[in-house]
Structure formats: structure tokens, C-alpha cells
C-alpha positions, 0 to 999 in steps of 0.5 A: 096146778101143774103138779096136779096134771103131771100126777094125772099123766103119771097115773095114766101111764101106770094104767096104760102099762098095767093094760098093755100086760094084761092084753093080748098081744099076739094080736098085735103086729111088730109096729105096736109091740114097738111101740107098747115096749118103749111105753114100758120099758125104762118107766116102769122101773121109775113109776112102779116104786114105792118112794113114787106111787107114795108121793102121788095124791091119795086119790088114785088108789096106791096103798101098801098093798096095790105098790107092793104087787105093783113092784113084784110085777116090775120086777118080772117083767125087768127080767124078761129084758134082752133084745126084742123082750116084748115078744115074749109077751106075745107068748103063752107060759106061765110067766107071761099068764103070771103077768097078765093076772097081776096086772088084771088084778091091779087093775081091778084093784083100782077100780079101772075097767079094761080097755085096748091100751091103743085106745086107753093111749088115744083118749088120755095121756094128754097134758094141757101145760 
């Protein structure tokens, strides 16, 4: 049982990333751009690996070809890392418009509707241990 809700939480993080890159976020002030680079920084390059979307109950959607734009979107966005990296997203050039298609693609992909990642984080993201 708790494997099947720490799948769950997993699997929320992975869409709370793929929603914040497909946001926005010029919007956003310094505080929640903060906040959105921890939620992405250091598990992306955990939870967008082919050995862990593999191991993850079939139910949530990752074939082949879902992992394989997820770890092409990894690897973008590692190399946008230096001191503030999360501003760049806030930008607009062809790699930041490349990340968000990416992920608004995944997202599509599986069958997940858009939502403010604020809001997504709110209602989900929660374990009952």
C-alpha cells in the first residue's frame, strides 16, 4: 500500500514539473519562481530517468516514447543551471519556447489538463502515511 502512494506522489511531481515549464512564469514574483526552482531542481534529474518512470505502475502513462521526451526535457533544462537559472524561464527565446512545447506536449501526452502549478501543488502532493 505504501509503494502505491509513494508512486502517486512521484507521479504528481513529475506533472507539478511538466506544469511549471509549461507556465508562464513572467507572471510569477521572486518568491514562487523560488519556490518553483527547488520543486525542479535536483528531482527532475531523479524522476525523468528511464530506469524510474519504468519501475512506476503502468497506469500512469510512461511508454518509451513519453520517457524519451521526458529525458530530452531533462536535459534541457540541466543545462539552463547556474545561479538564478529559474529566471530564464521567465524569458522568452527559443529554448524556453522548446521547453514549454515539450512539456505541454507531455502533458498532453498523458491525457493531464492544464492547471497554475500553485494550484496543482494545493490539491495533490499529499501523502497519507
Amino acid at each position: 500500500m505504501k509503494n502505491k502512494k509513494l508512486e502517486k506522489y512521484h507521479f504528481e511531481e513529475i506533472v507539478l514539473i511538466l506544469l511549471i515549464l509549461a507556465t508562464d512564469l513572467s507572471n510569477y514574483d521572486e518568491n514562487n519562481l523560488e519556490l518553483f526552482g527547488e520543486d525542479i531542481e535536483g528531482r527532475i534529474e531523479s524522476l525523468f530517468t528511464k530506469e524510474f518512470l519504468n519501475s512506476l505502475d503502468k497506469k500512469y502513462g510512461f511508454d518509451d516514447k513519453i520517457i524519451f521526451k521526458l529525458e530530452e526535457l531533462k536535459l534541457i533544462v540541466i543545462n539552463l543551471y547556474e545561479s538564478n537559472w529559474i529566471k530564464k524561464l521567465t524569458y522568452t527565446n527559443i529554448e524556453i519556447d522548446k521547453i514549454k512545447i515539450k512539456s505541454i506536449s507531455i502533458l498532453k501526452d498523458l491525457k493531464i489538463s492544464y492547471v497554475e502549478p500553485e494550484k496543482f501543488a494545493e490539491s495533490h502532493l499529499n501523502i497519507e502515511w
